[in-house]
Structure formats: structure tokens, C-alpha cells
C-alpha positions as CSV (number, residue, x, y, z in Angstrom):
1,X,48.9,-6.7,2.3
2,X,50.0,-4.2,4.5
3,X,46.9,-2.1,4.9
4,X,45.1,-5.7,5.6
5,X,47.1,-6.5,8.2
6,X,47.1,-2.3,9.9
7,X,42.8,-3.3,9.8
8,X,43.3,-6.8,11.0
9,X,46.2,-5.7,14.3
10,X,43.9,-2.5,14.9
11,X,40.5,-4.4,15.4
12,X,41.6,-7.5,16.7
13,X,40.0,-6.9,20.1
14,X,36.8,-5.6,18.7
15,X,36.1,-6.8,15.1
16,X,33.4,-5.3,13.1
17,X,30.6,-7.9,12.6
18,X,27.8,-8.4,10.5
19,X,24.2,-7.6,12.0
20,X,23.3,-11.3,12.9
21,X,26.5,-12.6,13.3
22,X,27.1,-13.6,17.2
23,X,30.5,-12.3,19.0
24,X,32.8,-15.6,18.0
25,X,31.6,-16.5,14.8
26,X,31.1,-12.8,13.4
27,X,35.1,-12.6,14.3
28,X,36.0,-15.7,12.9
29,X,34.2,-14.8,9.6
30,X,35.6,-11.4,9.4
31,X,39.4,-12.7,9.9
32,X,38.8,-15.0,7.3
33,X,37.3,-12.5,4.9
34,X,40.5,-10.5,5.1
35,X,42.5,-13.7,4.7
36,X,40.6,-14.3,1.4
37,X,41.2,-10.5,0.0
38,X,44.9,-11.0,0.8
39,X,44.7,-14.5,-0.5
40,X,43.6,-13.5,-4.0
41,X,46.1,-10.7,-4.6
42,X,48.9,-13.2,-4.2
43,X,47.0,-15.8,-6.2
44,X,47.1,-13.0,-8.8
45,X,51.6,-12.4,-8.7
46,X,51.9,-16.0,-8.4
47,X,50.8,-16.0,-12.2
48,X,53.9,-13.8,-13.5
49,X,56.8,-15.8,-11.7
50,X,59.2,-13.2,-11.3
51,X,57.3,-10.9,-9.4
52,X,57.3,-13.1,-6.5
53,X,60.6,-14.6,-7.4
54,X,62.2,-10.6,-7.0
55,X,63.8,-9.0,-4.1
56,X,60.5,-7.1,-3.3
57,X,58.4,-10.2,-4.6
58,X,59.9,-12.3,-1.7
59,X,59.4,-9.8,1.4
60,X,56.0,-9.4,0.3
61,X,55.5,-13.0,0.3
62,X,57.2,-13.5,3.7
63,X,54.7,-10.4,4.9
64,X,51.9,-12.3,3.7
65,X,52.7,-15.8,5.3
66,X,53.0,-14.0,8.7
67,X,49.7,-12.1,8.2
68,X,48.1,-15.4,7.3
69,X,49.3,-17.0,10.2
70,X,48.8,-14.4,12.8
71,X,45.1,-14.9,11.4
72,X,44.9,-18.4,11.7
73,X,46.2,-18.4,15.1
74,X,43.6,-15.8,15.7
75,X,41.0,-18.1,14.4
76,X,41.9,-20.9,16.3
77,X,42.3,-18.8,19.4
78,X,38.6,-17.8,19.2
79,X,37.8,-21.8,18.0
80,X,38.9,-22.8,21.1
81,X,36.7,-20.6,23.1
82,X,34.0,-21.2,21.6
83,X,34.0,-24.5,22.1
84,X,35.0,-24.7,25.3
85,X,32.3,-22.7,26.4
86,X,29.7,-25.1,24.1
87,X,30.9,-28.0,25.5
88,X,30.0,-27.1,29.3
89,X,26.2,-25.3,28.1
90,X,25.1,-26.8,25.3
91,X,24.1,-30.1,27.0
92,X,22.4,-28.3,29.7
93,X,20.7,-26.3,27.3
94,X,19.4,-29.6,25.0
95,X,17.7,-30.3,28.1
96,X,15.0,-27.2,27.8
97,X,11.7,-27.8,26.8
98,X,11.3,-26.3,22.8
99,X,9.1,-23.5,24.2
100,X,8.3,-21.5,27.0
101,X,5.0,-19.4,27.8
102,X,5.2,-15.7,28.6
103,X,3.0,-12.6,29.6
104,X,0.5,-12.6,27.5
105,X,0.0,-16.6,26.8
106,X,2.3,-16.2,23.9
107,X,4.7,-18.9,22.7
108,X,8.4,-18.0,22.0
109,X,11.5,-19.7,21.9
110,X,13.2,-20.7,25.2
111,X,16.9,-19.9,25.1
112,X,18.6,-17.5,23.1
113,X,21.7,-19.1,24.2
114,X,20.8,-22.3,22.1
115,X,20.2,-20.4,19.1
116,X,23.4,-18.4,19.4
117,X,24.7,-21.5,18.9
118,X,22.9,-22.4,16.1
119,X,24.1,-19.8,13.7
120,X,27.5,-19.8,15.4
121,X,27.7,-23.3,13.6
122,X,26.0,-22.4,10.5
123,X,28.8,-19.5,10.1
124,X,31.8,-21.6,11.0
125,X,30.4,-24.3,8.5
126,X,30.1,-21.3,5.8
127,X,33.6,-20.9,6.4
128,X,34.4,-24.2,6.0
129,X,37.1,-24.3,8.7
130,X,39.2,-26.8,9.1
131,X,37.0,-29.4,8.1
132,X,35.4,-29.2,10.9
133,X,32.1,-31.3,11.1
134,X,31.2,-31.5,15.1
135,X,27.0,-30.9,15.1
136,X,25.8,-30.2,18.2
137,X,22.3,-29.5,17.1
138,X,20.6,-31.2,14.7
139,X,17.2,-29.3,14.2
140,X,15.8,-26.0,15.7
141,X,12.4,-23.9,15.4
142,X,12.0,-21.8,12.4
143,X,12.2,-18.5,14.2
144,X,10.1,-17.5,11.5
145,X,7.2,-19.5,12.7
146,X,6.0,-18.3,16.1
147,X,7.0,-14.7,14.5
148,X,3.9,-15.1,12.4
149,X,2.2,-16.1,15.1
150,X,2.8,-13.3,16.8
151,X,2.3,-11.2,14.2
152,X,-1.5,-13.2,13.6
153,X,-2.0,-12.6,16.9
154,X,-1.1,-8.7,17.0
155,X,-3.4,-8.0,13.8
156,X,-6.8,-9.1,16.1
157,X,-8.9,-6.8,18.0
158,X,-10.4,-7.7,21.1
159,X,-14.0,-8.6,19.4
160,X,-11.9,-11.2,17.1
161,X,-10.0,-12.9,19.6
162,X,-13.1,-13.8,21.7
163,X,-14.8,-14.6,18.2
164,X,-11.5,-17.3,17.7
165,X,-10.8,-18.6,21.2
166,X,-11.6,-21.9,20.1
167,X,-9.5,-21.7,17.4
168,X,-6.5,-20.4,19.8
169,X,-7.0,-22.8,22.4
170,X,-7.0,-25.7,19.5
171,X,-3.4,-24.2,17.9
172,X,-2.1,-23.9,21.8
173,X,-3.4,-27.3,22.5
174,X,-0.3,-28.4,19.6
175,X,2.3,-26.2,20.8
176,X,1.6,-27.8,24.1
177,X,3.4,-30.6,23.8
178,X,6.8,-28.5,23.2
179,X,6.4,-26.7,26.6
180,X,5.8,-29.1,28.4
181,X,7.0,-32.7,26.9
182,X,9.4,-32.1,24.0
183,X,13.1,-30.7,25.0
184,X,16.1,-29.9,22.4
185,X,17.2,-34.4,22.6
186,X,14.0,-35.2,21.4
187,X,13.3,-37.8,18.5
188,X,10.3,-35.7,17.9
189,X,11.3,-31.9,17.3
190,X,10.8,-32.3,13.5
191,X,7.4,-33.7,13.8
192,X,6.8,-31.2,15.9
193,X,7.9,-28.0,13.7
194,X,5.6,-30.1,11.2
195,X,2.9,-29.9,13.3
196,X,3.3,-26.3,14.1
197,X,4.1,-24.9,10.8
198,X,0.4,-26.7,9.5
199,X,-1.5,-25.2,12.7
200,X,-0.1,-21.6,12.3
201,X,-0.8,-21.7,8.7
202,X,-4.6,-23.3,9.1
203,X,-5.1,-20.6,11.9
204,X,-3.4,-17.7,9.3
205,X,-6.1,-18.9,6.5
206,X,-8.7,-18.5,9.4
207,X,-7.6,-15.0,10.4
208,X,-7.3,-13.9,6.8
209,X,-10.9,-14.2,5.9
210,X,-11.9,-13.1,8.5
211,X,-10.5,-9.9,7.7
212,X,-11.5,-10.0,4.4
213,X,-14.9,-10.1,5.7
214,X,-14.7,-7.3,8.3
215,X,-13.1,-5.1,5.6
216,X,-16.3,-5.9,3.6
217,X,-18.6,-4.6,6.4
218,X,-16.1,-1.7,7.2
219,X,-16.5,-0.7,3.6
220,X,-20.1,-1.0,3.9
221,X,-19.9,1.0,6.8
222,X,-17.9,4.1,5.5
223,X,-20.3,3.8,2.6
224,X,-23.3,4.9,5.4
225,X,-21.3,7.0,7.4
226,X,-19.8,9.2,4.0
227,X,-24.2,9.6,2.5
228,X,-24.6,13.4,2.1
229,X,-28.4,13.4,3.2
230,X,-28.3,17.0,2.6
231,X,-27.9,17.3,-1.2
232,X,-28.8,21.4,-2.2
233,X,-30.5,21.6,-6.4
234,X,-28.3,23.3,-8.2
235,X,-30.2,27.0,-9.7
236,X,-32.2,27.3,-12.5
237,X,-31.3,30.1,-14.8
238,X,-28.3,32.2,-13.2
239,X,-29.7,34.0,-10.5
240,X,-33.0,32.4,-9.8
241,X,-32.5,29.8,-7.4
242,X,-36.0,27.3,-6.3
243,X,-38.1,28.6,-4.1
244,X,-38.3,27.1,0.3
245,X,-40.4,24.6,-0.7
246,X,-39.1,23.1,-3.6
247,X,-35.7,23.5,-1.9
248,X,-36.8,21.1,0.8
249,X,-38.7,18.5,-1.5
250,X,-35.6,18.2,-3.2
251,X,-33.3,17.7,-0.1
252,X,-36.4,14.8,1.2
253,X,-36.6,13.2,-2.0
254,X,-32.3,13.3,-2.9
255,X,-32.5,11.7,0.7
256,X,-35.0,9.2,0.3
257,X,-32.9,7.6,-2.9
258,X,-29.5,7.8,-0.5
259,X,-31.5,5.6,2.8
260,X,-32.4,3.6,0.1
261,X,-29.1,2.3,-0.7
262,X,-27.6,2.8,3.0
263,X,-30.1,0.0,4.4
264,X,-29.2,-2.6,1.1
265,X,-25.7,-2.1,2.7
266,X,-26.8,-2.6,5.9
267,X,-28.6,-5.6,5.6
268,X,-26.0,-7.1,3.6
269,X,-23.5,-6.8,6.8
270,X,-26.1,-9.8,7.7
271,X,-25.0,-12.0,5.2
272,X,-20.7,-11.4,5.7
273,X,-21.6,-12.1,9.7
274,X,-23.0,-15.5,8.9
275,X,-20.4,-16.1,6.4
276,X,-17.9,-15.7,9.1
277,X,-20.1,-18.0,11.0
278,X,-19.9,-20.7,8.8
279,X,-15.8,-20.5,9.2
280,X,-15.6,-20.3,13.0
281,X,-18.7,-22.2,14.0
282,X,-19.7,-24.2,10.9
283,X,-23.2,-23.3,11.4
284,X,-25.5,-20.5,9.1
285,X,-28.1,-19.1,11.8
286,X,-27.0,-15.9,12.3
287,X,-27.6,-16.5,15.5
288,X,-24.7,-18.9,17.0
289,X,-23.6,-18.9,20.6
290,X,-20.4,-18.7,19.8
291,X,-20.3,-15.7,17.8
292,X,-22.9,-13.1,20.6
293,X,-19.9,-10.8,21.3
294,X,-18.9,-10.8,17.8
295,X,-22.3,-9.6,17.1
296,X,-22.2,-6.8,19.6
297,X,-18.9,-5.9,18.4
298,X,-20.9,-4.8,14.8
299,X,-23.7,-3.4,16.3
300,X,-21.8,-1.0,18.5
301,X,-20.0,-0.3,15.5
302,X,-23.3,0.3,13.2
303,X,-24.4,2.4,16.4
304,X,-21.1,4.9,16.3
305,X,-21.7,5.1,12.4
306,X,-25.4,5.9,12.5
307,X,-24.3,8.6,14.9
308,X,-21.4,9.9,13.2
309,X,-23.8,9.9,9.8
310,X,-26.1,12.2,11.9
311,X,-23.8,14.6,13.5
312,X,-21.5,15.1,10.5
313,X,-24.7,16.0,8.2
314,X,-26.1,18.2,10.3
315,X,-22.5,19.9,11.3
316,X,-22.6,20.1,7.4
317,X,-26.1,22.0,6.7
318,X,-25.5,24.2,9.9
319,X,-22.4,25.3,8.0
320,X,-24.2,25.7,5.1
321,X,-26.9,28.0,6.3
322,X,-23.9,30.0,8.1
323,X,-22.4,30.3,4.8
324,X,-22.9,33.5,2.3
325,X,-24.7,30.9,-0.3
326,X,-27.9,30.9,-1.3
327,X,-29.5,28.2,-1.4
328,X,-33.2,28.8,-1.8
329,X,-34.7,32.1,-2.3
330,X,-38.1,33.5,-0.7
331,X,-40.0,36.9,-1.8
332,X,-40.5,39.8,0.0
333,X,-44.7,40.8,-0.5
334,X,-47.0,43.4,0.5
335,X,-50.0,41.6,1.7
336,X,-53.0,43.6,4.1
337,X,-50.8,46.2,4.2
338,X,-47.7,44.5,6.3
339,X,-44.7,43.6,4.4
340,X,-43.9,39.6,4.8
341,X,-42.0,37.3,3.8
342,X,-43.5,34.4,1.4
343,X,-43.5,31.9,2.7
344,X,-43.3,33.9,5.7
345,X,-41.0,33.2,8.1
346,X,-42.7,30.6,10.3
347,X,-43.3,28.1,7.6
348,X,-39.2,28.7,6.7
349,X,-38.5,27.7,10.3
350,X,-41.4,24.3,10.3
351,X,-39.9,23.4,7.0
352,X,-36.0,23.5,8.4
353,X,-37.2,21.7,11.8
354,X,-38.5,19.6,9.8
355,X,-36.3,19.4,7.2
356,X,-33.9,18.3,10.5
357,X,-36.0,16.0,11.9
358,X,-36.2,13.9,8.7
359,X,-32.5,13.5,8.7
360,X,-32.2,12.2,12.3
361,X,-35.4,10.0,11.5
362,X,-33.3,8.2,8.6
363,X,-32.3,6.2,11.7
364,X,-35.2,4.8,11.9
365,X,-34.6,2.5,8.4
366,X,-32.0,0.9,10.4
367,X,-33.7,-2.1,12.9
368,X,-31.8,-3.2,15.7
369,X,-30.9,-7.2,15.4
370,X,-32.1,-9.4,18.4
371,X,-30.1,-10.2,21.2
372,X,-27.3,-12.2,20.8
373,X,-28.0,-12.8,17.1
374,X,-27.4,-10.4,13.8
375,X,-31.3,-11.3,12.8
376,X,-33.3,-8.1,12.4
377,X,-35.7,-7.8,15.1
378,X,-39.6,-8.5,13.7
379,X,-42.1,-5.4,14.2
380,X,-43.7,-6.2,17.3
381,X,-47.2,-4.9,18.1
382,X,-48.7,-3.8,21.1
383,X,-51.9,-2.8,20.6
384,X,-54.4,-3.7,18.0
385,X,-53.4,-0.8,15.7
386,X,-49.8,0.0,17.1
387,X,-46.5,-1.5,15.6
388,X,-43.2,-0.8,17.0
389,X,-40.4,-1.4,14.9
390,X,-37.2,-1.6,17.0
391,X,-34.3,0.8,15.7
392,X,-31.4,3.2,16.4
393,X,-33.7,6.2,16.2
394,X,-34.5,5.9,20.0
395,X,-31.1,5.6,21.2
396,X,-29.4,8.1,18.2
397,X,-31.8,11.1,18.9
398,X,-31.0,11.2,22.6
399,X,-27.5,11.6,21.8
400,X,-26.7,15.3,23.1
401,X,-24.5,15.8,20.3
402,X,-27.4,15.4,17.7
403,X,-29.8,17.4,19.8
404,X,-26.9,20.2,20.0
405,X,-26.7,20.5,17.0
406,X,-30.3,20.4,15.5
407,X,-31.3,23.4,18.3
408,X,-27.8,25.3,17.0
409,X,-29.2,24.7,13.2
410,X,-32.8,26.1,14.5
411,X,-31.4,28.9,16.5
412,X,-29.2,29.7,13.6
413,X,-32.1,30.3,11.3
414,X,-34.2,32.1,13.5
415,X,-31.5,34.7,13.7
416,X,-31.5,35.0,9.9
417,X,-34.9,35.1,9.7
418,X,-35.2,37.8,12.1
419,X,-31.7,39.6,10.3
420,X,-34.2,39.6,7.0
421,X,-37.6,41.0,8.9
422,X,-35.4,43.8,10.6
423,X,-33.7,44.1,6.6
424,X,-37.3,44.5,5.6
425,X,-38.4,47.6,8.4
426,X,-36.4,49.8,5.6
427,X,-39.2,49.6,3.7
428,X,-42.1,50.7,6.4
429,X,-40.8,54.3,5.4
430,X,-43.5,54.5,2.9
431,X,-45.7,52.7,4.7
432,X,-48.1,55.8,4.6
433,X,-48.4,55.4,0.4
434,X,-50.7,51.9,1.1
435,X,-52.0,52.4,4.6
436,X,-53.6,56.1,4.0
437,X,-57.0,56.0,2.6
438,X,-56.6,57.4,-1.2
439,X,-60.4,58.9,-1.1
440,X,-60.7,60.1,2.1
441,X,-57.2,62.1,1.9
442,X,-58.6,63.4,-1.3
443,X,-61.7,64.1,0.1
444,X,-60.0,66.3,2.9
445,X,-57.7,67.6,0.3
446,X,-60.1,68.7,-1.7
447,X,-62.3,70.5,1.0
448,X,-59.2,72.8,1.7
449,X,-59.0,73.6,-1.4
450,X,-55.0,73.9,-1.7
451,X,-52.9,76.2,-4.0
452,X,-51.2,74.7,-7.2
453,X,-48.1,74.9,-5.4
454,X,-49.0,72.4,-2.7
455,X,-50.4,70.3,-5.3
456,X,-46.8,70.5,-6.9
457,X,-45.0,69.2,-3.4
458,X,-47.5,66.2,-3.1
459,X,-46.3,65.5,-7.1
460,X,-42.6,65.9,-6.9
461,X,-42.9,63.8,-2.9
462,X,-44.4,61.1,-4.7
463,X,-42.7,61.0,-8.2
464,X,-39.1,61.1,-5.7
465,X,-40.2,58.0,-3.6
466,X,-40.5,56.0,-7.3
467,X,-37.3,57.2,-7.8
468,X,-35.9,56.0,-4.8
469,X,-37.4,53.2,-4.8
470,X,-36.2,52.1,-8.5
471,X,-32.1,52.4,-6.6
472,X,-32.9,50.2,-4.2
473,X,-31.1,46.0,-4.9
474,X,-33.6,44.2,-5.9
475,X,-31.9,40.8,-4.3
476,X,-30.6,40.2,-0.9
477,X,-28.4,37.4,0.2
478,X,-27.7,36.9,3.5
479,X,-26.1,33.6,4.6
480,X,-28.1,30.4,3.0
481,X,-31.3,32.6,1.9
482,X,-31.9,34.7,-1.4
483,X,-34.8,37.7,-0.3
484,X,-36.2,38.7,-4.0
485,X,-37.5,42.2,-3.6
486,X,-38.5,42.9,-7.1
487,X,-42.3,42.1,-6.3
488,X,-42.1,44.3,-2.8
489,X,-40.7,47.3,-5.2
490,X,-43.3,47.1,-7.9
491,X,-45.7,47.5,-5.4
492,X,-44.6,50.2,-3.5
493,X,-43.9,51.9,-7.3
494,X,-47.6,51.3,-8.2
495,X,-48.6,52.8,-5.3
496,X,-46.7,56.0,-5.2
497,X,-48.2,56.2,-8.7
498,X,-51.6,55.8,-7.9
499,X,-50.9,58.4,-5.4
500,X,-49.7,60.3,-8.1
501,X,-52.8,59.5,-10.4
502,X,-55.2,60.7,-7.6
503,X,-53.6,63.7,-7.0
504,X,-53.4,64.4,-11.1
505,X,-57.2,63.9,-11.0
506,X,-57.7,66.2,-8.2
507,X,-55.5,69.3,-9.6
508,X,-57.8,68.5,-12.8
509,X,-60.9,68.5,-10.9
510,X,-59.6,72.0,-8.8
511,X,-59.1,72.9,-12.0
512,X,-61.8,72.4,-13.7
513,X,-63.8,73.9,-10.9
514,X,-62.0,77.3,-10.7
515,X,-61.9,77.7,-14.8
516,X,-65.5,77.2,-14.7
517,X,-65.8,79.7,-12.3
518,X,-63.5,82.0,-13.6
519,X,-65.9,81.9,-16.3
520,X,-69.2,82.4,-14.9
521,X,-67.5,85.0,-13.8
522,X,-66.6,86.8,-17.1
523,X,-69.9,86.0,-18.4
524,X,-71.9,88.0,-15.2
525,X,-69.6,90.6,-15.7
């Protein structure tokens, strides 16, 4: 009892109040929720008579009865104000319209004095003080209810509160009536919450599907937007990986399936628009008045996906020919004595372009929907033999981010392809074993008739360049290309053999010649 009453004398001026309790209520309920946790330990001694009936029993019970009044004068103390204070507002405030319009054209409730009052009353009757019955209002607005509208109204974009003006104008048209006509004395207030609570709810089914509809298209949408249109074939056996052109037939025909199921998802965004249609407008056209910006609103959307497709796949194969991946793999050849690529470079560079190309042409399997409508526009023709089909492909490839990135790509891979031709001037060192004439340097060697020895050097020269050439790597990777040089390094082998084989049958030949003059000699001697 007495730590009750130290909490009770200490707060008295500022009482600790519950979070939606107002200032005289909140300090009437907490009073009497220390009255009651007194109350019960005293309820408790009066069951053993002779605690109460003791010495110590009876100056606990006097300490309680002063408590309990102190609190009940406390109570009534703050009673009082509060009703003094109701009486002078409260019929000025019963004289308000229900609701009020603010910035914005929202609805909300008109005084917060009137519904301080509200749950001052509902407290106090908790409490059940006193008795007391006095009602000063009968009914208010769920506060609940133009919450939710508020809430409905903060979950549209701009696209769907133009596509549901109507709809807005039609639930403002019954809250009208409790701005302007309608005060707190009314008859009519619970008719009106009626009314109300049925619109917001009608206009909440409304906004619901249409969401569920828009996250159908957006689904559709991320579907496009997420398409790899650069899928890579995985290699063969280990190390051999397909060659450039059956590198980019797979990419075109991988591709191909993907637009395939990107434009089923984009003509179904067709059927959720008139679906949505049918719920604001009541019509199935695809092409109703009331729904033109709507439209828009997806197209432009469509537009920003088709673009981010593009961009995104082509930030994603520049990467990959950056990378130190190979993808495809291309031989190094002798061929008319030059060392090339094969294919040689310039069909790898028409192949990427248009390996590029084909990705921002995917666009084209998108067609624009008429004005005003979500139809797809008709191929139109303009001459006899010309058909225009109208699409995003003439808006998508202007974009300067696309054609960034496409010249970035080419550049890109004329730098590798140059890396690999300046990789491949290693091997002009021995350029001399295929671009010499093998009979005419015999010829010459032969008519100077050269010692053994020199014969020897040309040998070991030789025999050491099919050495070398047997150390060199027979694969190169450099960034998204594999350069096979096992083809180059046979060839340059068999030649430095045949040089070897000619100069063979000319020491034989030298020979032969001296022997058989060596002998003629012995047999004239």
C-alpha cells in the first residue's frame, strides 16, 4: 500500500498513460488501476480476520482508506474537468460537417477534438465510474475506414488513377454528402458509415484486381527483360570447343527458341489489358476511350524493357568476349604461303556484327499497338512488294546506349583479332622454309658444289627449327577466342623436313658424283 501510494503522490501531476489514452481519461484509468492493485491485497487479509483486526492490521487499513480516497478525489477532480470543458465544445463541435477535404482531394475526419472525446467516454465507461451513463455522442466514423482509403489511394500509380477516375469521382460523389450536408446531430450518420464502408470496399475489390492484373503483365515483363539471347554451347570433348561458325549458329538458333516464347508473353499482356477493361469500362475492345493512357502507360513500359533486354545482353557478351573464356576456337593455317586465321579474321568480325545485329533485330518480333488502343498494328504496305511492319526496332536501335555498346563489342574484337595476327608474326621467322624455292636453292646449291661440312650446317639448321617448333603451345586463349595451332606447326614441321629431305638427296647426289669420280680416277691411274 505504501509503495502504491509513493507512485500514485509522485505522478500525480504527470501520470503515465497508455499510447491512445487522451490526457483526462488516460489519468483517470491509471488512478483507478492502482486503486484496484491495492484493492485486491486487502481483499486478500480481509479473508484471515485477525490480520486486519491486529495493531498493524488496523493502520494498514486506515493507510489504505486514505490512499483510496485521495484517489477518488483525484478522480473526481479530473471528472469534473473534463466535463466542464465537454459541456462548452462538444455542442459546437456536433455541429461540423462528418468530413472535411484536404490537399490532395482526400477525405479525413474533421475534428480531432470530437474524437478525443469519443474514446475519453469509451475509457471512463471501461472504468465503469460512478455509474455514470451521460452519452454525448452516439455514433462516429470508423477511423479505420477512410484509413483504407487512404491507403487504396497511396498503392496507385499515376497511370492507375487516371485509368480509375471514374471510379474515384463515383466513391467521392458518396462521401459528398458528409462534407457538405451531414454534421455530428444528424439522423443519418449510420447510414452514412453504411454507405461508405460498401463504396470503399466495392472500390478496394476494384483496385485489387487490378493489381493482380498488372502483376501479371509485370511478371510477363521481367520474363522478356531476364531472356539470355546470348546462350554459349558448352565444348565438346575437354579442350575442343566448336568452331566460329557453329558457335554463332548455336547462339541464332538458342535465340530463335527464346523470341519465341518472349512474343507468346507479349501478346498475352493483350488479353490482361482487356481484362482490366472489362472491370473499369465494361467493354472488351482493347481499344476503349477510357482506358488510352492506361495503354500508353504499358507501352512505355514494354518500350523500357525491350531496351533494357538489349543493353543488358549485349553489356553481357561484351563481357564475355573481355573475359579469359573461350568460347569458340578458330585454326591458325598456312595457306599461299601467309599464315591466316581460318576463318580468317574478317569473316570472325561479319559473323560478331552480325551476330549483334540479330540481337538488337529481336525487337523487331515485338509490333507496336495502334494508337490509343493495345491492338497490334496490321502490316501495312506501301508499295506493291513492300510491307512495313510497325515495331520497336526503329525506335530501340537508335537508342545511343545500344549503339554504344554494339560499336564497344566490335571494337573489342577487332583488337583481339588484331592481338592474335600480331601473336601469329612469331611464326614468319621461318617463313624462308615455305617461301624459298626448294629446286632452285638446290640447283644453286648444287652448282657451288659445297663441302660436307656446309651440307652439315643446312642439316643441324633445319633438324633445330623441328625442334623448336615441337616446344612451341599448341593452343592459345586469349579473352573469348581458342587459336589451335597444331595444324600451323605440322606444317612448318613438314617443311623443315622436306628441306631436310632435299638437302639429304643432294649430299647423296654430291656424293655419288665425287665417288664416281674418285673412281674413274683410280681406274685411269
Amino acid at each position: 500500500v505504501e509503495n502504491v501510494k509513493q507512485i500514485f503522490v509522485q505522478n500525480l501531476k504527470d501520470p503515465p498513460l497508455y499510447k491512445n489514452h487522451p490526457p483526462m481519461a488516460g489519468a483517470i484509468y491509471w488512478s483507478r488501476s492502482l486503486f484496484h492493485r491495492i484493492k485486491h491485497t486487502i481483499i486478500r487479509f480481509q479473508e484471515v480476520e485477525e490480520l486486519l483486526t491486529s495493531e498493524r492490521g488496523m493502520e494498514v487499513k486506515q493507510i489504505y482508506l486514505q490512499v483510496a480516497k485521495r484517489m477518488k478525489e483525484y478522480e473526481d477532480e479530473k471528472y469534473s474537468q473534463w466535463r466542464d470543458g465537454t459541456e462548452q465544445i462538444l455542442p459546437l463541435l456536433l455541429k461540423n460537417t462528418l468530413l472535411s477535404v484536404v490537399t490532395g482531394g482526400a477525405a479525413t475526419h474533421v475534428n480531432p477534438e470530437t474524437f478525443e472525446q469519443v474514446r475519453y467516454r469509451k475509457i471512463v465507461y471501461q472504468t465503469s465510474l460512478w455509474g455514470r451513463t451521460e452519452t454525448y455522442l452516439m455514433v462516429t466514423l470508423p477511423p479505420a475506414m477512410l484509413d483504407r482509403y487512404h491507403e487504396l489511394m497511396g498503392t496507385l500509380n499515376e497511370a492507375e488513377t487516371k485509368l480509375l477516375d471514374d471510379h474515384i469521382q463515383e466513391l467521392w460523389r458518396v462521401f459528398k454528402s458528409g462534407h457538405r450536408r451531414l454534421s455530428w446531430n444528424s439522423l443519418g450518420v449510420g447510414d452514412f458509415i453504411v454507405r461508405c464502408t460498401q463504396a470503399i470496399r466495392k472500390f478496394e475489390s476494384l483496385v485489387h484486381q487490378i493489381h493482380h492484373n498488372s502483376e501479371d503483365i509485370s511478371n510477363k515483363l521481367l520474363f522478356i527483360e531476364s531472356t539470355n539471347l546470348f546462350k554459349f554451347p558448352l565444348s565438346k570433348n575437354g579442350d575442343e570447343l566448336p568452331k566460329a561458325k557453329e558457335f554463332f549458329e548455336y547462339v541464332k538458333c538458342e535465340r530463335a527458341k527464346d523470341v519465341a516464347h518472349m512474343v507468346r508473353k507479349y501478346t498475352a499482356i493483350t488479353q490482361l489489358l482487356i481484362k482490366v477493361e472489362g472491370r473499369v469500362a465494361n467493354t472488351n475492345s482493347g481499344k476503349s476511350p477510357k482506358l488510352t493512357s492506361y495503354y500508353a502507360y504499358w507501352e512505355n513500359r514494354i518500350y523500357q524493357v525491350l531496351t533494357q533486354l538489349i543493353v543488358k545482353n549485349l553489356q553481357a557478351f561484351n563481357a564475355a568476349v573481355l573475359a579469359n573464356v573461350p568460347l569458340f576456337q578458330t585454326e591458325a593455317i598456312l595457306s599461299v604461303s601467309e599464315i591466316i586465321l581460318q576463318p580468317n579474321a574478317s569473316e570472325i568480325d561479319k559473323m560478331t556484327v552480325q551476330c549483334i545485329r540479330d540481337c538488337v533485330e529481336v525487337t523487331k518480333h515485338f509490333v507496336r499497338w495502334m494508337h490509343g488502343t493495345c491492338i497490334e498494328c496490321p502490316p501495312q504496305h506501301v508499295e506493291e512488294d513492300e510491307v512495313i511492319t510497325f515495331s520497336f526496332y526503329s525506335d530501340i536501335s537508335q537508342n545511343p546506349l545500344i549503339i554504344e555498346q554494339a560499336v564497344l563489342i566490335t571494337q573489342n574484337v577487332h583488337k583481339l583479332l588484331a592481338s592474335l595476327s600480331k601473336y601469329l608474326n612469331q611464326w614468319k621467322r621461318y617463313h624462308l622454309l615455305w617461301k624459298l624455292d626448294k629446286g632452285i636453292v638446290m640447283e644453286r646449291l648444287a652448282a657451288e658444289k659445297p663441302a660436307c661440312i656446309a651440307f652439315d650446317e643446312e642439316l643441324q639448321f633445319y633438324a633445330k627449327v623441328a625442334q623448336e617448333v615441337t616446344r612451341q603451345p599448341l593452343i592459345k586463349d586469349e579473352q573469348f577466342i581458342r587459336l589451335q595451332l597444331a595444324a600451323l606447326a605440322y606444317t612448318v614441321q613438314e617443311n623443315a623436313r622436306g628441306w631436310v629431305i632435299s638437302l639429304g638427296k643432294l649430299l647423296n647426289e654430291s656424293a655419288r658424283e665425287e665417288l664416281f669420280s674418285l673412281q674413274e680416277e683410280i681406274q685411269v691411274g
